[in-house]
C-alpha positions as CSV (number, residue, x, y, z in Angstrom):
1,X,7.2,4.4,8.8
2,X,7.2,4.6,4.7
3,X,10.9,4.7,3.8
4,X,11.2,5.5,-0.4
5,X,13.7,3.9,-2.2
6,X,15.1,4.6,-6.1
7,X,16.7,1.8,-7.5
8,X,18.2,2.4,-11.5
9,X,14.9,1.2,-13.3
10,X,12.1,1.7,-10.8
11,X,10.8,3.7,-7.5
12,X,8.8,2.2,-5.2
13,X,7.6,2.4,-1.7
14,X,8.0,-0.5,1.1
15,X,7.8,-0.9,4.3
16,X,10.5,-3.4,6.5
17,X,8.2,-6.3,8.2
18,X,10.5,-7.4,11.3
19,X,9.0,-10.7,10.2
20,X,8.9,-13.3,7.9
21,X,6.2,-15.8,6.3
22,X,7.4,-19.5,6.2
23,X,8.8,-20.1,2.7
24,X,6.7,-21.3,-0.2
25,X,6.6,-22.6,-3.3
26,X,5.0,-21.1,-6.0
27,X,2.5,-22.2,-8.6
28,X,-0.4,-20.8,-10.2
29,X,-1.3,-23.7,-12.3
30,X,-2.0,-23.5,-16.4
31,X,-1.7,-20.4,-17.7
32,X,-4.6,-20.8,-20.5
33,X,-6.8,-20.6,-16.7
34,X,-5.5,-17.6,-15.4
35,X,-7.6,-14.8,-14.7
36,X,-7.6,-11.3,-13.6
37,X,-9.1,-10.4,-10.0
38,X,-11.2,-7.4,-9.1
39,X,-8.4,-4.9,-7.8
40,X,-6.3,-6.0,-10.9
41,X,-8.6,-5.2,-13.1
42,X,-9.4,-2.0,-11.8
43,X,-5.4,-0.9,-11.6
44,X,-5.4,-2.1,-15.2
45,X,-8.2,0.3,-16.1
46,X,-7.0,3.3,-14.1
47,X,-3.5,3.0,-15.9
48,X,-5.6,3.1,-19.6
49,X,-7.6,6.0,-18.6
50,X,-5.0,7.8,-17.8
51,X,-3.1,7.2,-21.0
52,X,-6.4,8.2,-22.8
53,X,-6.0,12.1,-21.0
54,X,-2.9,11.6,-22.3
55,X,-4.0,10.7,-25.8
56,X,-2.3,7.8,-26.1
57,X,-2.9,4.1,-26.8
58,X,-4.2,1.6,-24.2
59,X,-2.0,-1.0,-23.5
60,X,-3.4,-4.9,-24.3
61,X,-3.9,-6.4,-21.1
62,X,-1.3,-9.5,-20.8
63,X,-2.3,-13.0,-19.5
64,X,1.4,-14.1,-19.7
65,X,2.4,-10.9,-17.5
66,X,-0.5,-10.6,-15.1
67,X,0.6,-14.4,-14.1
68,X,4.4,-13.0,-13.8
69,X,3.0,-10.0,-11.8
70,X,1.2,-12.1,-9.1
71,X,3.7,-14.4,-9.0
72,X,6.3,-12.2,-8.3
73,X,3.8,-10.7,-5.7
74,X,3.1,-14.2,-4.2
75,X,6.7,-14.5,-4.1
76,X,7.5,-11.2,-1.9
77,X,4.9,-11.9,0.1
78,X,5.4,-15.5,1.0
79,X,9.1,-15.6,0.4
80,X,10.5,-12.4,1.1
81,X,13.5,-12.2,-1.0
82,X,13.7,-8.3,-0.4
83,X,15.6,-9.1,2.8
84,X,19.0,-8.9,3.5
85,X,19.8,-5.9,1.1
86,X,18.1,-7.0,-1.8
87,X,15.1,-4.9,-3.0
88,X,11.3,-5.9,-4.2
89,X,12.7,-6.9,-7.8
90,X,14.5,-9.8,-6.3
91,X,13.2,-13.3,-6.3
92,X,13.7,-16.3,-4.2
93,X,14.5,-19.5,-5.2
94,X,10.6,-21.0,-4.4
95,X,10.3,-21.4,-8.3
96,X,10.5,-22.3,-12.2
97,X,12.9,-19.6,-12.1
98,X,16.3,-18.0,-11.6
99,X,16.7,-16.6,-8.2
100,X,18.5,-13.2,-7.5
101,X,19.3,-10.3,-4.9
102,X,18.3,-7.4,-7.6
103,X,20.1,-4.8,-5.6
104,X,23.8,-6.9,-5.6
105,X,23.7,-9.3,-9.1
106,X,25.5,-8.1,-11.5
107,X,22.6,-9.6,-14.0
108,X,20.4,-7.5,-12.5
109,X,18.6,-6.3,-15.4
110,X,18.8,-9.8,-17.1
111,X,16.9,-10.8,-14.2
112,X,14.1,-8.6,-14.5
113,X,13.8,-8.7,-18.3
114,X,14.2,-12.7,-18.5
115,X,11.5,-13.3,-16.1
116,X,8.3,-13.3,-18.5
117,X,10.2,-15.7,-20.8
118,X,11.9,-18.2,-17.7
119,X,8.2,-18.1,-16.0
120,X,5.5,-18.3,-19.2
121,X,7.7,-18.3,-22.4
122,X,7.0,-14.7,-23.2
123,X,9.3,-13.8,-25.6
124,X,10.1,-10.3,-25.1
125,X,11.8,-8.2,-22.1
126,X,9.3,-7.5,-19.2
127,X,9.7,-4.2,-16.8
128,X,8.8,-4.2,-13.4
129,X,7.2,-1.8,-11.0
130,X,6.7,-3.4,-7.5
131,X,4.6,-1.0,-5.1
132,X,4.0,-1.8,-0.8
133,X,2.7,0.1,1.1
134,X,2.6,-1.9,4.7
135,X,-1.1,-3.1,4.3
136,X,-3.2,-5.2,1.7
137,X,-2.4,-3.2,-1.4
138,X,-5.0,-1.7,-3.3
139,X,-5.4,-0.2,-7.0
140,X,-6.1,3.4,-6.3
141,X,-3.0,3.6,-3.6
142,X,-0.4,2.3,-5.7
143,X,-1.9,4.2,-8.9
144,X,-1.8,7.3,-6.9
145,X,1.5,6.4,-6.3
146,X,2.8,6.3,-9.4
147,X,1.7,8.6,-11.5
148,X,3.2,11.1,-8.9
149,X,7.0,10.0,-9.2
150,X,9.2,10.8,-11.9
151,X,10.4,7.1,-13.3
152,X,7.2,5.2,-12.5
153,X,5.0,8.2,-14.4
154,X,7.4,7.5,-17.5
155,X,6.7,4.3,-17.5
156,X,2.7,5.0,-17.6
157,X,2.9,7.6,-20.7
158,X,5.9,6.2,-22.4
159,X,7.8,9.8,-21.5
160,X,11.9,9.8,-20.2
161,X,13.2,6.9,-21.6
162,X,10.5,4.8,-22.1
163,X,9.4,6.0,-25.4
164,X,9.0,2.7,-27.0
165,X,5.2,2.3,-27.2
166,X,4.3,-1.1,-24.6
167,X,2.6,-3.7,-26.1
168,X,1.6,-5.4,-23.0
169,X,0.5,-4.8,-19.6
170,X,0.4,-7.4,-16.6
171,X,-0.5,-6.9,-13.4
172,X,-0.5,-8.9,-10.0
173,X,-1.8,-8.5,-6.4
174,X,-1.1,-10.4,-3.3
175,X,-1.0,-9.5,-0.2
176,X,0.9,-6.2,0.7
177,X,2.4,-6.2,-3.2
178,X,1.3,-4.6,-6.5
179,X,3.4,-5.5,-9.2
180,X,3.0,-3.9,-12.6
181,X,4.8,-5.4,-15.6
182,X,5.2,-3.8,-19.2
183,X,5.8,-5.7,-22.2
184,X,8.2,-4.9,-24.9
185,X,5.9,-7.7,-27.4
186,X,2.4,-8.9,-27.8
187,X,1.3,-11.7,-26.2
188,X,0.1,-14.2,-28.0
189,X,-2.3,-15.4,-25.0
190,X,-5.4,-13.7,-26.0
191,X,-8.6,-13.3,-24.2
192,X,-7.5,-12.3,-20.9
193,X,-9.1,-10.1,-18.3
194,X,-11.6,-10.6,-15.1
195,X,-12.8,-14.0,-13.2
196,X,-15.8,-13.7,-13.9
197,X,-16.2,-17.4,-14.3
198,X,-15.2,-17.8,-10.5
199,X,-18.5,-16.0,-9.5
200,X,-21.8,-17.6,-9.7
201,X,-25.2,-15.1,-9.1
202,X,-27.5,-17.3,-7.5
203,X,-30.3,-16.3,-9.4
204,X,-28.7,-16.2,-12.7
205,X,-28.8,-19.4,-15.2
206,X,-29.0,-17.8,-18.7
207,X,-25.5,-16.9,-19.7
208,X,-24.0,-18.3,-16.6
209,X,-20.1,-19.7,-17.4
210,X,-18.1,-22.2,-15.3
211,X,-14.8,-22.4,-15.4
212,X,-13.7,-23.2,-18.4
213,X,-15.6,-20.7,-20.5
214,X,-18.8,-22.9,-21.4
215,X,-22.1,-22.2,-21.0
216,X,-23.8,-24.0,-18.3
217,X,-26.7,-25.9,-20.2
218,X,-30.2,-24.8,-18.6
219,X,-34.0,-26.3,-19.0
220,X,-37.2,-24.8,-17.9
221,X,-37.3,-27.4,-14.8
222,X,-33.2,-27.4,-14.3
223,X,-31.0,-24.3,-13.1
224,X,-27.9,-23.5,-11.4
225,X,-30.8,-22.6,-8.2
226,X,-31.6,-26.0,-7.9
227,X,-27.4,-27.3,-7.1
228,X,-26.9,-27.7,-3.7
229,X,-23.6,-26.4,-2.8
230,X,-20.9,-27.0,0.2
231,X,-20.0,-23.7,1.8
232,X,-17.0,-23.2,3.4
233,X,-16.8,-19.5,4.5
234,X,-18.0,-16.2,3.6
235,X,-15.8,-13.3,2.8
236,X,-17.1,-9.8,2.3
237,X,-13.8,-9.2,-0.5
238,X,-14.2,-10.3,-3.9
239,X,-10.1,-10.7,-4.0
240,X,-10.1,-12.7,-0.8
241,X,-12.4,-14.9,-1.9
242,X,-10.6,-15.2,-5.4
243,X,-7.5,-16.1,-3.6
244,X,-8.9,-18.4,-1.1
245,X,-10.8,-20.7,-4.1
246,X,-7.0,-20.6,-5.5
247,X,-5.9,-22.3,-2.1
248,X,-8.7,-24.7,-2.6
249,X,-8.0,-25.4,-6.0
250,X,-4.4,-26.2,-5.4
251,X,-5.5,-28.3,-2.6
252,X,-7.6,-30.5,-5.0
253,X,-10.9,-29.3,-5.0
254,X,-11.1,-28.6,-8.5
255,X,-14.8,-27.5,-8.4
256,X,-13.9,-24.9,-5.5
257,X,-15.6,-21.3,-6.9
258,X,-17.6,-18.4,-5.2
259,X,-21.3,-17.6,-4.8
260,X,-22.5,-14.4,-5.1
261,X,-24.6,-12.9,-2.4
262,X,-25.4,-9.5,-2.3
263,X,-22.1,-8.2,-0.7
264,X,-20.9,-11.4,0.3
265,X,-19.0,-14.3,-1.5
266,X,-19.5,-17.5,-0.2
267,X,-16.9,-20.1,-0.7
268,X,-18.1,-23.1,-2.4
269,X,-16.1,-26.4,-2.7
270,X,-18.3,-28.6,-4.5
271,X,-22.0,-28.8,-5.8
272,X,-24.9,-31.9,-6.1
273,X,-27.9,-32.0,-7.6
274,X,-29.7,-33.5,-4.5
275,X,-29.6,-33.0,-0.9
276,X,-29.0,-36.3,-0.2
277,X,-25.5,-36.5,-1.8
278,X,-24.5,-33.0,-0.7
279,X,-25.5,-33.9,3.1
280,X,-23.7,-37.1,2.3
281,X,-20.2,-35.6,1.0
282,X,-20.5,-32.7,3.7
283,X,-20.1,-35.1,6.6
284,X,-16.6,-36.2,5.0
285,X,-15.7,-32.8,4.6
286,X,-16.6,-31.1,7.7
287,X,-13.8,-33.1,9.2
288,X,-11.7,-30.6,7.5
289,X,-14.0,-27.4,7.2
290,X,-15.6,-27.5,10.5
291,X,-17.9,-24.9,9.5
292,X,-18.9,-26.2,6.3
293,X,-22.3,-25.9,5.8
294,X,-25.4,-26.9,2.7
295,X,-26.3,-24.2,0.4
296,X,-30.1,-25.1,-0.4
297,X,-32.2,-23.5,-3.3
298,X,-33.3,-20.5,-3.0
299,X,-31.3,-19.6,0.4
């Protein structure tokens, strides 16, 4: 059962799990690596078009509020601090941050518009809209959403009282959550917007990027085919498998990333350039991946 709530600065729809996940801490690592996923991208370009109808100005996409957004995300859905009365702009105290029940603190509007700047050193106020709809939230659902309710449309078009043209946009996934945060600054973090250097197309060495941005340097007898790669699943959901090289990151596997195949993205957690080392490294690891498994050339 959907149950609506309106809350001063923000509407959004939850539902009450009778459960909750084991606390967490928090942690997305540097923020000069962050990256947008697929559904997060697409919410940020339905919310532009729709200002363009609208003839008005697109919105810079924000790397210092798209790491807010899924962090607060993260935090609902690992921590849960929307229990015991408190509502989805309430956060825990499983971070670099000031913990609060939104619906009871007296600060509550401190705590919303502080968090950019307590979390990434933003230096303006951040607004929040926080969106869950009782399954693994998606673009188009919470878009539809909100351009249906009074407050949340206002915050879209810049109409009620959110005149003020926005001079950022972040925006964050996990899990059930959607959270969409509007700047009142620019962000001086340039350059943000899809992990595309997370995926690697099999067939593809000419422009291919790693992680940090670089070009992957290519001859006529080497090329990204010829790596031999240690697979540890396969998901069929580009935001799954984002999120599950995140987990392998955090867990140390710094060269974790994900290889393109047709639908599918298999999870790679490190690469060789001969059999023999790859075979080697993947007896070590299948003592933790069970499954693991060699990616050959050309497979």
């Amino acid at each position: 059962m959907k149950i609506k709530f309106l809350f001063g600065f923000i509407f959004f729809v939850t539902i009450l799990l009778s459960s909750r996940t084991e606390g967490q801490v928090i942690d997305l690592g540097p923020l000069k690596q962050y990256c947008a996923s697929s559904e997060e991208d697409s919410l940020y370009k339905l919310i532009n078009e729709y200002r363009r109808i609208h003839k008005l100005a697109p919105v810079p996409f924000s790397r210092s509020l798209s790491y807010v957004a899924r962090t607060h995300a993260m935090d609902l859905a690992f921590n849960r601090p929307d229990f015991g009365g408190c509502n989805p702009h309430s956060w825990s105290a499983k971070g670099k941050w000031k913990p609060c029940c939104y619906a009871h603190d007296k600060n509550r509007q401190l705590c919303m518009n502080d968090k950019p700047k307590e979390i990434t050193g933003y230096k303006f106020k951040g607004w929040e809209m926080v969106y869950s709809g009782g399954e693994e939230a998606r673009a188009a659902d919470a878009f539809d959403l909100w351009k249906t309710m009074g407050l949340t449309n206002d915050y879209l078009l810049n109409t009620g009282k959110w005149i003020k043209p926005w001079k950022a946009l972040g925006i964050g996934f996990h899990g059930d959550y959607a959270c969409v945060w509007f700047g009142e600054g620019e962000d001086i973090e340039k350059g943000f917007g899809l992990c595309v250097s997370d995926t690697l197309p099999l067939q593809t060495t000419d422009s291919l990027k790693i992680a940090s941005g670089k070009p992957i340097q290519t001859s006529d007898k080497v090329g990204v085919s010829e790596k031999y790669y240690i697979i540890t699943g396969s998901l069929n959901n580009q935001e799954k498998a984002y999120n599950e090289v995140d987990r392998l990151r955090k867990l140390g596997y710094s060269k974790a990333r994900t290889i393109v195949s047709d639908d599918n993205f298999r999870i790679s957690i490190d690469e060789y350039p001969t059999e023999a080392e790859a075979q080697a490294a993947l007896a070590t690891l299948k003592q933790i991946f069970t499954g693991a498994w060699v990616l050959k050339p050309g497979e």
